[in-house]
Backbone as a chain_set.jsonl record, in Angstrom:
{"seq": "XXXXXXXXXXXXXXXXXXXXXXXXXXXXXXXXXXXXXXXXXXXXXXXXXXXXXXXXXXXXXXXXXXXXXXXXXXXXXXXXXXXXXXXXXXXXXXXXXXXXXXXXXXXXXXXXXXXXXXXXXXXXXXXXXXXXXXXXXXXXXXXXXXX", "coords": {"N": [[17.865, 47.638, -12.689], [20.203, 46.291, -14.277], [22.853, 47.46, -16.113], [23.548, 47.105, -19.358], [25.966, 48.078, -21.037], [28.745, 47.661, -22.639], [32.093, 48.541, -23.178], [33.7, 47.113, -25.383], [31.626, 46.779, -27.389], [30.917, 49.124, -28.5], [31.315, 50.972, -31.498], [32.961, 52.859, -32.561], [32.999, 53.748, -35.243], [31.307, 53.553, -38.084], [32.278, 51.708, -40.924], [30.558, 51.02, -42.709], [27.981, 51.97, -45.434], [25.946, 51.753, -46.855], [22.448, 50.627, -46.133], [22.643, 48.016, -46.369], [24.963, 47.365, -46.085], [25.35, 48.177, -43.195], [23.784, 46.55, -41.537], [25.252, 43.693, -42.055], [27.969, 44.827, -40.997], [26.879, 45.163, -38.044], [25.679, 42.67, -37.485], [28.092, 41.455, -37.592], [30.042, 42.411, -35.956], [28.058, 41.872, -33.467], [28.26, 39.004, -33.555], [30.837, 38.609, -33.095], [30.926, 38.976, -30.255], [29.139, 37.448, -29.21], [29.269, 34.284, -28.101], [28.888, 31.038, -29.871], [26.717, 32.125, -31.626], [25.892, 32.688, -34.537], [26.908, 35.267, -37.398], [24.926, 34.863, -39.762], [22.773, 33.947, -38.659], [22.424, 36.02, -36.921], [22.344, 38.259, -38.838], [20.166, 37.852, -40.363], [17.972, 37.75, -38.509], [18.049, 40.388, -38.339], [17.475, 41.19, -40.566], [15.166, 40.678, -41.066], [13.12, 41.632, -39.239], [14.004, 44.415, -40.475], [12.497, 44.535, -42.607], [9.644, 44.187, -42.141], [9.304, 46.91, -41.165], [11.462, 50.011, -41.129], [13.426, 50.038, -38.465], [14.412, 52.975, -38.347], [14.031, 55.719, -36.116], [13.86, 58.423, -36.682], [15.912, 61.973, -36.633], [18.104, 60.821, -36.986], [18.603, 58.167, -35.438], [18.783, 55.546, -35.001], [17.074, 51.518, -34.512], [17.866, 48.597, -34.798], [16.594, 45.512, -34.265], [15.737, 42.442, -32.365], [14.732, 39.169, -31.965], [16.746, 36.086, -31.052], [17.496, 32.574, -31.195], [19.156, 31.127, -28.698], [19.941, 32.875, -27.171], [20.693, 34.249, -23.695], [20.191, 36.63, -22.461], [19.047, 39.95, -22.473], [21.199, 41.884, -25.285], [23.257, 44.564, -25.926], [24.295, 46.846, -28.231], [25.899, 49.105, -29.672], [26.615, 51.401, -32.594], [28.113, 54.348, -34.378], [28.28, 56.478, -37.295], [29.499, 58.808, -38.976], [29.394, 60.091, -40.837], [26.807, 59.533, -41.885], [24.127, 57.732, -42.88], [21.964, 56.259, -45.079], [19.124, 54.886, -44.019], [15.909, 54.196, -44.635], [14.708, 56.496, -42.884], [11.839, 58.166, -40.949], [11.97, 60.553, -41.464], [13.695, 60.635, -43.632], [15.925, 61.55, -42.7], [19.434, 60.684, -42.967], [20.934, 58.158, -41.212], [22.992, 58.161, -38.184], [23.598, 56.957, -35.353], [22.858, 53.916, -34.362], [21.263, 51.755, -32.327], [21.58, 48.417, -31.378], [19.589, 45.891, -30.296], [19.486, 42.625, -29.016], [17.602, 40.071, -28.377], [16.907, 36.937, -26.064], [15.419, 34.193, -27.664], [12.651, 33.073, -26.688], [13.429, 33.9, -23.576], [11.698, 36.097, -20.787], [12.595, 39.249, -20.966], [13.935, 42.638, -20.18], [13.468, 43.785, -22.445], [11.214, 45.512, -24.163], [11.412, 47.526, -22.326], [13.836, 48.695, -22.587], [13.672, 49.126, -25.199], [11.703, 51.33, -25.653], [13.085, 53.282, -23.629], [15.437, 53.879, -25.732], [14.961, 54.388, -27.626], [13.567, 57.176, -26.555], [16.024, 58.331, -26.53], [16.319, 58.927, -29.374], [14.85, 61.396, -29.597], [16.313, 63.624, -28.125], [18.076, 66.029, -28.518], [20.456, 67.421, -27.225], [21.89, 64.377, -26.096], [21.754, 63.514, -28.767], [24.268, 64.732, -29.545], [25.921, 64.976, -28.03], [26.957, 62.586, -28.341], [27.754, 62.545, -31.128], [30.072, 64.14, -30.817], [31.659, 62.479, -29.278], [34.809, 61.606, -28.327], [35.959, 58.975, -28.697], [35.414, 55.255, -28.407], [35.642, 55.083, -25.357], [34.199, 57.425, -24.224], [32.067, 57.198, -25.493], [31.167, 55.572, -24.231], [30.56, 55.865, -21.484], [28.721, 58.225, -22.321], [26.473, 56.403, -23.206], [26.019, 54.645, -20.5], [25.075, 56.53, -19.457], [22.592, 56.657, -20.023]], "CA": [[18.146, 46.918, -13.908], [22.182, 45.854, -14.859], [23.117, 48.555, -17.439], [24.336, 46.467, -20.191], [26.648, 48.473, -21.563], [30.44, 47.556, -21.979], [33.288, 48.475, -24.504], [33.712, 45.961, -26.72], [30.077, 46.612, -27.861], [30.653, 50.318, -29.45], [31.427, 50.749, -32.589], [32.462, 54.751, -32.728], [33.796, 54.355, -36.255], [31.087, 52.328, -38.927], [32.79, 51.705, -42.124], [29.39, 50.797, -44.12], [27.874, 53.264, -46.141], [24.504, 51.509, -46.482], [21.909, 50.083, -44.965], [23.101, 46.721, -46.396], [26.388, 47.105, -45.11], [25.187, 48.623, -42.107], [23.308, 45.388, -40.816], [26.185, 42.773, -41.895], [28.733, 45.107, -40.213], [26.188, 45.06, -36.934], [26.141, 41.202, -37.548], [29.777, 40.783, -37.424], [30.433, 42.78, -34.489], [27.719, 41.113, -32.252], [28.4, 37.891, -33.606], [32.257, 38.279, -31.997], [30.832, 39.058, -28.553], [28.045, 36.227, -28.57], [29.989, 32.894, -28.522], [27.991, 30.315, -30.285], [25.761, 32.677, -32.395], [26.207, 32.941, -36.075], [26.608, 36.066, -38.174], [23.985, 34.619, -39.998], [21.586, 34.267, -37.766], [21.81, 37.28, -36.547], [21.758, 39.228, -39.966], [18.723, 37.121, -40.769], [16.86, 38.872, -37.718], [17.787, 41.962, -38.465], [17.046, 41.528, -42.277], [13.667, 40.07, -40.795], [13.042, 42.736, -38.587], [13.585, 46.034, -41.667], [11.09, 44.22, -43.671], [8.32, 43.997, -41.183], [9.557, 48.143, -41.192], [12.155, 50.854, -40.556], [14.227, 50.718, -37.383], [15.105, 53.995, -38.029], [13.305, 56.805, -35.331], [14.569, 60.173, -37.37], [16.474, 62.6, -35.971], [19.758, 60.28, -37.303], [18.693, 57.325, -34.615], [17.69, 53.928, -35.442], [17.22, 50.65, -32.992], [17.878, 47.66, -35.315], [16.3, 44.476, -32.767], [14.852, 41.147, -33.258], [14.794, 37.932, -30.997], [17.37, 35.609, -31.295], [17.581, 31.729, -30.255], [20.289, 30.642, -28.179], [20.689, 34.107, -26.099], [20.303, 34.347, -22.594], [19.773, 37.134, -21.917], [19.019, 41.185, -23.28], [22.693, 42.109, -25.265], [23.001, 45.715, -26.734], [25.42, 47.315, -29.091], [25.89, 50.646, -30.437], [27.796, 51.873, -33.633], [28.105, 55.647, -34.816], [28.262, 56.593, -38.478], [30.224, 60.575, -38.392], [28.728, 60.662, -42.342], [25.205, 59.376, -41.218], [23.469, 56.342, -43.428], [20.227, 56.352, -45.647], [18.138, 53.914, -43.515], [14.215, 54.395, -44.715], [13.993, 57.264, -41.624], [10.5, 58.337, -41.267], [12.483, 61.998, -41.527], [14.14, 61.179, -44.785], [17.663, 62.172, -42.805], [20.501, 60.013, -42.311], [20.926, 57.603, -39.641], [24.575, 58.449, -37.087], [23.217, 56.319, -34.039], [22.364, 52.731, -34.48], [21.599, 51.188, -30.884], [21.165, 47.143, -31.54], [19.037, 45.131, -29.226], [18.947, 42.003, -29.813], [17.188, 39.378, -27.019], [16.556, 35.768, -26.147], [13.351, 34.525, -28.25], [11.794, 32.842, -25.495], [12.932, 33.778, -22.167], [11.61, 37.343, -20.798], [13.781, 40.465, -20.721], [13.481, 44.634, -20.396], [13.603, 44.379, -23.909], [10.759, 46.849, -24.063], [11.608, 48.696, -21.623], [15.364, 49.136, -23.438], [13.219, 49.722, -26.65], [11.165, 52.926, -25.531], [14.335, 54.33, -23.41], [16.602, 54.194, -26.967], [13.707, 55.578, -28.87], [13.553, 58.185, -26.317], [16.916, 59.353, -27.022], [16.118, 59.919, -30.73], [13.997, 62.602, -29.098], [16.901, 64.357, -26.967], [19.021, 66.812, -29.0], [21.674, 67.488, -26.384], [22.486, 63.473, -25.966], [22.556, 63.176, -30.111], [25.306, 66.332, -30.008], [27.22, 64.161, -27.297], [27.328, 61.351, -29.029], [28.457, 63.016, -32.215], [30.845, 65.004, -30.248], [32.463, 61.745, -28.498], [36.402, 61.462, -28.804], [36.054, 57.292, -28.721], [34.517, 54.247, -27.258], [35.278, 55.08, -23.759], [33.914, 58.538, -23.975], [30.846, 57.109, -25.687], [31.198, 54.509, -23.156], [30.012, 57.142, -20.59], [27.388, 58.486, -22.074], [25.43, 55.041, -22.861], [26.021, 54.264, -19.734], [23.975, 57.278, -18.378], [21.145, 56.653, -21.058]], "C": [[19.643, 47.031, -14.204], [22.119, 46.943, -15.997], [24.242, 47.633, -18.125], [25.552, 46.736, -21.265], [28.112, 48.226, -21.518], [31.354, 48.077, -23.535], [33.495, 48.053, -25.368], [32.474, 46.032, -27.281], [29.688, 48.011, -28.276], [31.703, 50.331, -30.082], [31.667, 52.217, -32.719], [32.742, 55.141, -34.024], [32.715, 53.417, -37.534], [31.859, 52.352, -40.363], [31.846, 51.388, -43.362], [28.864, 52.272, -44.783], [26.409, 52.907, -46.591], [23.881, 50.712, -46.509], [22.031, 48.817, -45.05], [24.256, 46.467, -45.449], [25.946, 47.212, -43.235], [25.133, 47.124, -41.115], [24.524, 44.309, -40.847], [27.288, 43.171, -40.86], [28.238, 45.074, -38.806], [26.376, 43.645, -36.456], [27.063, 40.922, -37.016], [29.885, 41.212, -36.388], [29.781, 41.839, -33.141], [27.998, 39.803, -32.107], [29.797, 37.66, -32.451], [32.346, 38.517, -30.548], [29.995, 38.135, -28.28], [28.508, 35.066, -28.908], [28.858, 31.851, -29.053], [26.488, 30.657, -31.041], [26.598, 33.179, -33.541], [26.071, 34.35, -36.476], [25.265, 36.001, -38.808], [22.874, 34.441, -39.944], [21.435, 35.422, -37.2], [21.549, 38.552, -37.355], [20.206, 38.568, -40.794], [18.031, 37.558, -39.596], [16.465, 39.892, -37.627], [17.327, 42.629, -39.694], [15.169, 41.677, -41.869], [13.166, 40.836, -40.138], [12.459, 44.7, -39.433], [12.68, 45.911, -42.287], [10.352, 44.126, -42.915], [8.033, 46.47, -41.421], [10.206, 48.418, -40.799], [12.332, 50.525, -39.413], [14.513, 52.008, -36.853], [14.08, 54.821, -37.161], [13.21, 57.692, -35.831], [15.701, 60.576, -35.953], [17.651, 62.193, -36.14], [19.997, 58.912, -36.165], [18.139, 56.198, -35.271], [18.479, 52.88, -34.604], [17.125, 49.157, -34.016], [17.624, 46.433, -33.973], [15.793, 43.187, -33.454], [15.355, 40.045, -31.545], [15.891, 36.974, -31.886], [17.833, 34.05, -30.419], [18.924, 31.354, -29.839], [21.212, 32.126, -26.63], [20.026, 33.847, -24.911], [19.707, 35.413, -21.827], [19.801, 38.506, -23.048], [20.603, 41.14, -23.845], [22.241, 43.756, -26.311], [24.3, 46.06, -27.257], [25.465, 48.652, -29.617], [27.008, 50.893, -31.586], [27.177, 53.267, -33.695], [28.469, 55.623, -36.087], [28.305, 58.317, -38.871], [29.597, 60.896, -40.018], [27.315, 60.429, -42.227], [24.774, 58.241, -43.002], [22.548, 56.344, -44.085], [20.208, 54.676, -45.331], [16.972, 54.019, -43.376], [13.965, 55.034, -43.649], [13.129, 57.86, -42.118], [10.855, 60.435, -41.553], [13.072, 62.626, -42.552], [15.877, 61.465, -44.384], [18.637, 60.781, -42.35], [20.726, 59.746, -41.417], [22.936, 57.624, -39.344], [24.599, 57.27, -36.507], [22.476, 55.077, -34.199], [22.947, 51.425, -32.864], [20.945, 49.699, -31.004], [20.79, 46.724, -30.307], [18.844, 43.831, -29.578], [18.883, 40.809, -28.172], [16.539, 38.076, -27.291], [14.919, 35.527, -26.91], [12.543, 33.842, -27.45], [11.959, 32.693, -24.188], [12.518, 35.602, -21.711], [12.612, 38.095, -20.267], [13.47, 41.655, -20.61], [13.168, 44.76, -21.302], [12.479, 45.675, -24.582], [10.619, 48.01, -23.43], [12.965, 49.626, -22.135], [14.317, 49.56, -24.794], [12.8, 51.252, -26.373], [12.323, 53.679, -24.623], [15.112, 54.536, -25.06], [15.463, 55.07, -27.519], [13.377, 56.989, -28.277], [14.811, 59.222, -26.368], [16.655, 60.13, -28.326], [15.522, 61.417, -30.515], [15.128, 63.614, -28.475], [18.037, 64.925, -28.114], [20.534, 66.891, -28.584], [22.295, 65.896, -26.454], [22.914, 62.876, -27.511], [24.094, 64.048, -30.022], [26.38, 65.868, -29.349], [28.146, 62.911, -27.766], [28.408, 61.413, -30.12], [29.684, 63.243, -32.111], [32.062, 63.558, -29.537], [33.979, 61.523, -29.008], [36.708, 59.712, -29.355], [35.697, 56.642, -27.743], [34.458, 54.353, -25.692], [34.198, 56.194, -23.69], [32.337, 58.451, -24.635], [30.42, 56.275, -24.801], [30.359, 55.002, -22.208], [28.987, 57.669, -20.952], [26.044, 57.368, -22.475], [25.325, 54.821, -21.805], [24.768, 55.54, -18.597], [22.609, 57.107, -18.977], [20.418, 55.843, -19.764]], "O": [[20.103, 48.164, -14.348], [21.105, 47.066, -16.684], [25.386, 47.424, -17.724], [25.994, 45.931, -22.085], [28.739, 48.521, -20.501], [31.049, 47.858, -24.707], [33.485, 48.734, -26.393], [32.226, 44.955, -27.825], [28.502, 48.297, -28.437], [32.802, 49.934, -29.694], [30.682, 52.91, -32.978], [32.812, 56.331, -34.33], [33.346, 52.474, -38.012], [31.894, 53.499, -40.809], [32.131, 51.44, -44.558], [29.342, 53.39, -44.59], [25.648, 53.869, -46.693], [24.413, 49.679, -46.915], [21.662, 48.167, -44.072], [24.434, 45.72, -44.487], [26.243, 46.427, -42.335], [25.969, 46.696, -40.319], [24.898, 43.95, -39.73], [27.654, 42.37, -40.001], [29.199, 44.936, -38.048], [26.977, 43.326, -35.43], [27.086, 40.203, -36.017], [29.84, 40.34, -35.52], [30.399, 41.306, -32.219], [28.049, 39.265, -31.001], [29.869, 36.946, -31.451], [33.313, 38.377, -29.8], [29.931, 37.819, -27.092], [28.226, 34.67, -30.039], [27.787, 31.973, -28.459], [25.494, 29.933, -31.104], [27.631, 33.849, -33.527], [25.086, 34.88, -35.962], [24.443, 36.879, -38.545], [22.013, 34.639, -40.801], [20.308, 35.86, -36.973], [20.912, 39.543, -36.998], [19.497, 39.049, -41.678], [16.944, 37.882, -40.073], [15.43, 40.425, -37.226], [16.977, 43.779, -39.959], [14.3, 42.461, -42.254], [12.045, 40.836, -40.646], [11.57, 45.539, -39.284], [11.952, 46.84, -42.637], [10.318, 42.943, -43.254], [7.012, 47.101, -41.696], [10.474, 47.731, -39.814], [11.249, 50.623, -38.834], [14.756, 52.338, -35.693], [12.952, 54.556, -37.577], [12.138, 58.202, -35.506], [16.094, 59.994, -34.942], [18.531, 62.883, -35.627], [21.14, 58.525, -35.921], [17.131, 56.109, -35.973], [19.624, 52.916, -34.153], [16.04, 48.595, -33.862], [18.293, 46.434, -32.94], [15.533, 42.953, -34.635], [16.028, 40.259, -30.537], [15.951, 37.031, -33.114], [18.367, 34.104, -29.311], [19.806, 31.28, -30.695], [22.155, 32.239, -25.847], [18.923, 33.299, -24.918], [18.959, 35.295, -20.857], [20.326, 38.408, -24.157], [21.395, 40.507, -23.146], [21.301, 43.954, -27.08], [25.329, 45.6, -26.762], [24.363, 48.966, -30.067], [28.182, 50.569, -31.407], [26.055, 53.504, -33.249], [29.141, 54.616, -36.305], [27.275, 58.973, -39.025], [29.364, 62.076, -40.28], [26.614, 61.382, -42.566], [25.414, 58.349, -44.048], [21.699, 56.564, -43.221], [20.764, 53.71, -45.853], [16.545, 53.992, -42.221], [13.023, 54.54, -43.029], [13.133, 58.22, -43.296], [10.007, 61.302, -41.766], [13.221, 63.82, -42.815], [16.807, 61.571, -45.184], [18.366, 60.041, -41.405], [20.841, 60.572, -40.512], [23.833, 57.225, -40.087], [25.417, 56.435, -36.891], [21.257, 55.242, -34.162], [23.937, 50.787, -32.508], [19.743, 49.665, -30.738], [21.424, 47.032, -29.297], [18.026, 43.666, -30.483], [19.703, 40.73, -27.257], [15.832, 37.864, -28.276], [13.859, 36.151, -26.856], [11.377, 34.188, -27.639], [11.3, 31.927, -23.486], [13.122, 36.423, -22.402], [13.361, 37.771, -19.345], [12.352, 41.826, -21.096], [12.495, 45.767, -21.524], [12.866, 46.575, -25.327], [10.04, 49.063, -23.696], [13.09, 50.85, -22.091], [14.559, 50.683, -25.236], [13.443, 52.213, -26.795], [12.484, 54.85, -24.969], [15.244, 55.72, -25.369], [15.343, 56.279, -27.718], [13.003, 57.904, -29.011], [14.761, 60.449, -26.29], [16.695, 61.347, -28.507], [15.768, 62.386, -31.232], [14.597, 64.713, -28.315], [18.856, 64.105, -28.528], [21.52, 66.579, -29.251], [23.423, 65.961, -26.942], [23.87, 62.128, -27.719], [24.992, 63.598, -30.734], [27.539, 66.088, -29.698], [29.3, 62.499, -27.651], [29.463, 60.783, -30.2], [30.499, 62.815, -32.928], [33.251, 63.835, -29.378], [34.162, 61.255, -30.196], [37.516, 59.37, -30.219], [35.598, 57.004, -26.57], [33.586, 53.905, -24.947], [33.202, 55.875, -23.04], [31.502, 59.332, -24.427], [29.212, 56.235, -24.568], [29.266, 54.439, -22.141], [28.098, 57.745, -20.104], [24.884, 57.525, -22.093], [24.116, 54.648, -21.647], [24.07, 55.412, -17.591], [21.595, 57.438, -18.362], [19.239, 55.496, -19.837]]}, "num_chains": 1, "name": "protein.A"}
């Protein structure tokens, strides 16, 4: 499977503070790497998405996702949040780690196979502590890339 991970698509610094901001600032970012996809549309999937329920995993992880028309293919994103977020986690703690998925709405993709790997990080102590620990996007660069 292509490891979709590239540079321009982490975020090691979020500037929201909550979970409103969170999603528009998610928005904006993917919007400027997916040519011909709206902000709008893509904060309207992810709005559409929290209300169905939580993203968040605990542990300070959450996988904001949704289908989206006009994509071709899986695209993923990551931001970090060094103060951590109140996003309805089923833990009550503050979300850090917000790994966006967001995938064509009708052609097939990993997309669940990328869903239960991210969700299995929430589970992994050592790869939250790396994350935390990262100096900047390259250096988080590296460890998405081993996820």
């Amino acid at each position: 499977m292509e490891n979709p991970w590239i540079i321009e698509r982490v975020i090691p610094a979020l500037k929201a503070s909550s979970k409103v901001e969170v999603l528009q600032e998610l928005a904006e970012a993917a919007a400027r790497e997916l040519p011909g996809v709206e902000v709008e549309t893509l904060l309207q999937v992810l709005r559409e998405r929290e209300k169905i329920g939580t993203t968040a995993k605990g542990h300070g992880v959450a996988i904001p996702h949704g289908k989206v028309a006009g994509l071709d293919r899986l695209e993923l994103f990551f931001a970090r949040s060094a103060d951590g977020i109140a996003f309805d986690a089923p833990d009550s703690k503050p979300v850090h780690f917000f790994f966006v998925m967001l995938a064509p709405e009708r052609k097939p993709t990993p997309y669940p196979v990328w869903l239960g790997r991210l969700a299995r990080v929430a589970k992994k102590h050592a790869i939250r502590t790396r994350l935390m620990a990262a100096a900047g996007p390259r250096e988080l660069l590296a460890i998405l890339k081993e996820i």
